[in-house]
C-alpha positions in Angstrom: 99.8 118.6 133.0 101.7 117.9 129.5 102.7 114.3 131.5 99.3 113.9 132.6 98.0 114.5 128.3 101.1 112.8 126.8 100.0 109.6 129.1 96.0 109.8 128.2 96.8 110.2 124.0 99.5 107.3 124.7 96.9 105.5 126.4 94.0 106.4 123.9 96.1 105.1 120.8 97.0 102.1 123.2 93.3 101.2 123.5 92.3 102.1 119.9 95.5 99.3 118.7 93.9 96.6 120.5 90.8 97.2 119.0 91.8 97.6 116.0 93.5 94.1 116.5 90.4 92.6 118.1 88.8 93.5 115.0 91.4 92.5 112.7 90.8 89.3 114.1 87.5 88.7 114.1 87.5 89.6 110.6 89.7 86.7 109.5 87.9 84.5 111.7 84.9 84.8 109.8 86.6 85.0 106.3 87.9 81.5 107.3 84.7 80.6 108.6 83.1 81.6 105.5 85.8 79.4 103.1 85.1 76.5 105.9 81.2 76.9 105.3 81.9 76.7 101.0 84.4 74.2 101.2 81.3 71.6 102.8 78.8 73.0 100.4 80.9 72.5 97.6 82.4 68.9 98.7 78.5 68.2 99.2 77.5 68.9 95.6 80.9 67.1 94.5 80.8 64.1 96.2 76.8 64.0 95.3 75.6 63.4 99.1 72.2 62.7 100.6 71.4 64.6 103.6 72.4 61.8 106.8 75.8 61.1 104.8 76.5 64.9 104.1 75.5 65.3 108.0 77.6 62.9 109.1 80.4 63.8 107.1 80.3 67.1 108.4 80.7 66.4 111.8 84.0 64.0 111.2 85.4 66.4 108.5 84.9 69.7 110.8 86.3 67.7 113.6 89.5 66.3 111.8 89.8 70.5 110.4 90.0 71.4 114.0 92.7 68.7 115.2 94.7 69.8 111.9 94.2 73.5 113.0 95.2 72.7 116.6 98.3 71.3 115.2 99.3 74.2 113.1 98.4 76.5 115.2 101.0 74.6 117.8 103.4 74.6 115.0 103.4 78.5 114.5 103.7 78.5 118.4 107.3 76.3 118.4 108.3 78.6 115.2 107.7 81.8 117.6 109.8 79.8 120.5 112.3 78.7 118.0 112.5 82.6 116.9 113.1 83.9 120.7 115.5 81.0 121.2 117.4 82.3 118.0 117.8 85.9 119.4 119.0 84.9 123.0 121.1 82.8 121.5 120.3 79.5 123.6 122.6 76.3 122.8 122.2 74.2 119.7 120.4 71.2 121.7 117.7 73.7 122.8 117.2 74.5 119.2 117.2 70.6 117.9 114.6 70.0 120.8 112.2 72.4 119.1 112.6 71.7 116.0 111.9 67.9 117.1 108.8 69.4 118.5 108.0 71.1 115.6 108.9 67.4 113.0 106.5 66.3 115.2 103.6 68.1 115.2 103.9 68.1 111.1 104.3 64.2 111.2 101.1 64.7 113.7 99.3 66.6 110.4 100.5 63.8 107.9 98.8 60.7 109.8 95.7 62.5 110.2 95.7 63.4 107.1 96.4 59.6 106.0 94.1 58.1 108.7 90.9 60.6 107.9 90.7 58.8 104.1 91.0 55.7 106.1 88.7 56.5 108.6 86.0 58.4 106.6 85.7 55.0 104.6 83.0 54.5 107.2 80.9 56.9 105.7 81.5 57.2 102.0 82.3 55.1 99.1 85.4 54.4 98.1 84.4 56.5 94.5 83.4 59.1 97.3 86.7 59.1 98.9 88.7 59.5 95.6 86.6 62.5 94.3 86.9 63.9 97.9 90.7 63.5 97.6 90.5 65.3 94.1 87.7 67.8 95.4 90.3 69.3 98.1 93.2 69.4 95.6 90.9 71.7 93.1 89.6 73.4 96.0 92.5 74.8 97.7 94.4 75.6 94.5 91.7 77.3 93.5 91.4 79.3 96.6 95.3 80.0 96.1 94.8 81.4 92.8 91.9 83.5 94.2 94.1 84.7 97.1 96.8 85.4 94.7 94.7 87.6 92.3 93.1 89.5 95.5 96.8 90.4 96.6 97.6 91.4 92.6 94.2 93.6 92.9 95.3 94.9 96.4 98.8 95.9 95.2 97.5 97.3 91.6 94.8 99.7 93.7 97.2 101.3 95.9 
């Protein structure tokens, strides 16, 4: 009987953990999805868009932030494989292999990066792609500093 309780609380807190994870999730998904939703608002108003060019800059930006996404997110996968492969010790050419993979997923980042001011030439101006190149520096060292000053407020409350 104590077998049968210890197995239904460890399966209780078992379920509650993934929930809480699920959650946990979901909530930084739509924090993201929130930042993702003002950063185009705000590069709207900067770069002084009419409607069909904000539209159609939308659409290219959001799917360029998705392939960049992709690419980290394949990144932080090779960093978790290059972690397991540090603790079971596999042979040094295992680990130059990942890395490579991992070189090459950031080299990936840095042509898109380079080819999406090419490419979005197509829809703005070049005056439109400068202020969008200054509009995302200001913008995500702004959000930086705001991250920073949450985590100050966080630590200061506890």
């Amino acid at each position: 009987m104590v077998r049968l309780t210890s197995l239904l609380i460890f399966l209780l807190l078992f379920v509650q953990a993934d929930v809480f994870t699920q959650q946990r999730h979901q909530r930084m998904q739509e924090g993201r999805d929130r930042i993702e939703t003002l950063r185009q608002v705000k590069m709207i108003e900067a770069l002084n868009l009419d409607e069909e060019t904000a539209a159609r800059l939308s659409v290219f930006y959001k799917r360029h932030q998705d392939k960049i996404r992709d690419l980290h997110q394949e990144i932080e996968n090779l960093i978790d494989e290059l972690e397991s492969a540090i603790d079971e010790d596999k042979p040094d050419n295992v680990l130059r292999q990942i890395r490579s993979g991992i070189n090459e997923k950031r080299n990936t980042i840095h042509e898109n990066r380079v080819n999406l001011y090419l490419e979005i030439e197509d829809i703005l101006t070049p005056r439109q792609v400068a202020k969008l190149i200054v509009f995302e520096r200001n913008f995500n060292r702004d959000l930086r500093q705001i991250m920073r000053e949450v985590q100050r407020d966080r630590r200061r409350g506890r």
